[in-house]
C-alpha positions as CSV (number, residue, x, y, z in Angstrom):
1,X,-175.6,60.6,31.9
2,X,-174.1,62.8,29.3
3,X,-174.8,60.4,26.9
4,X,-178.3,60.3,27.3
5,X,-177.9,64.0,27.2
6,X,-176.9,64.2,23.6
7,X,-178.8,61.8,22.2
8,X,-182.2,63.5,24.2
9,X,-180.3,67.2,22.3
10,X,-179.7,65.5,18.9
11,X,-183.3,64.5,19.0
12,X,-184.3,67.7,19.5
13,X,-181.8,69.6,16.9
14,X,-182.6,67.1,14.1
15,X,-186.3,66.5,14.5
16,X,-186.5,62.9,14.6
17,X,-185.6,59.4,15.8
18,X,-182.4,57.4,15.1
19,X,-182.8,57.0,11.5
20,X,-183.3,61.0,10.7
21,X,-180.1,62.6,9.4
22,X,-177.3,64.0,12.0
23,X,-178.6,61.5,14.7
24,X,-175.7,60.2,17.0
25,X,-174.9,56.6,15.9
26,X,-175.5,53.6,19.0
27,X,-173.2,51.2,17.2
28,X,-169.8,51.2,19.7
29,X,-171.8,51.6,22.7
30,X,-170.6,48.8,25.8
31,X,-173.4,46.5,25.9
32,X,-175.1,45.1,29.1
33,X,-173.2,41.6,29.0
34,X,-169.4,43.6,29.0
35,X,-170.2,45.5,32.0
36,X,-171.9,42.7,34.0
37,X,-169.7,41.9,36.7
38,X,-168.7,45.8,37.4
39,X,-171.1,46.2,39.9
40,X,-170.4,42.6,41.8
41,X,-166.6,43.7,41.9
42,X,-167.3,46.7,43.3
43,X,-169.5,45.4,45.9
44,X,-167.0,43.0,46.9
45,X,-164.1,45.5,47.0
46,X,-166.2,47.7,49.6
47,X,-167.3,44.5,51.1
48,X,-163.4,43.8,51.8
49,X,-162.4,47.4,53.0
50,X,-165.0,47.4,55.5
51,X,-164.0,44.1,56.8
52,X,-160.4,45.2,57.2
53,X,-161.5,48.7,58.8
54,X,-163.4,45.9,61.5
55,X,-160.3,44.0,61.9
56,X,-158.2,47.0,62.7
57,X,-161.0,48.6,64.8
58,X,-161.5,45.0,67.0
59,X,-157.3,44.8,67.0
60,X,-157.1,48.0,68.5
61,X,-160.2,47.3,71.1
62,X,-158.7,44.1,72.1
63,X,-155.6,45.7,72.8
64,X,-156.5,48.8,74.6
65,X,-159.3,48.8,77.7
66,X,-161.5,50.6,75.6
67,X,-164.3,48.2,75.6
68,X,-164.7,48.4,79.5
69,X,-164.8,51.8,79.3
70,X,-167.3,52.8,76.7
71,X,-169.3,50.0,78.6
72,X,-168.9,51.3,81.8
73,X,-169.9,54.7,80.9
74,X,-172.7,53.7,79.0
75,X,-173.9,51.3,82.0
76,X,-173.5,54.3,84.3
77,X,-175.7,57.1,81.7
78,X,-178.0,54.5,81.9
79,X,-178.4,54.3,86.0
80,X,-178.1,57.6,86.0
81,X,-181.4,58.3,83.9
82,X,-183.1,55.4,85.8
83,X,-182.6,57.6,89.2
């Protein structure tokens, strides 16, 4: 974002487009093709830490009576809206 930034305020300072005097060169800039698979390693990383937050969550139902009792007490708010 800053980058757009200063090339939006060197267009304004110098008056002109890329080949006025003073413009901010785009030669050095990361192309599309070198950041390509940023996004899909990203993804997959999240993808990965919210699988092992599920396996730690289903470890610790599975070993506690929790289960029962969330269902239980949801069963029972639900009879007791019915009557």
């Amino acid at each position: 974002m800053s980058k757009i930034v200063l090339y939006l305020e060197s267009f304004r300072v110098c008056g002109g487009g890329p080949r006025s005097a003073g413009w901010p060169s785009l030669q050095g800039r990361p192309t599309v093709s070198e950041e390509a698979g940023q996004a899909t390693a990203e993804y997959g990383l999240v993808m990965l830490a919210a699988a092992a937050i599920a396996g730690l969550l289903l470890a610790w139902a599975a070993g506690t009576d929790a289960v029962g009792r969330i269902m239980d007490a949801v069963v029972a708010s639900i009879i007791g809206d019915i009557s």
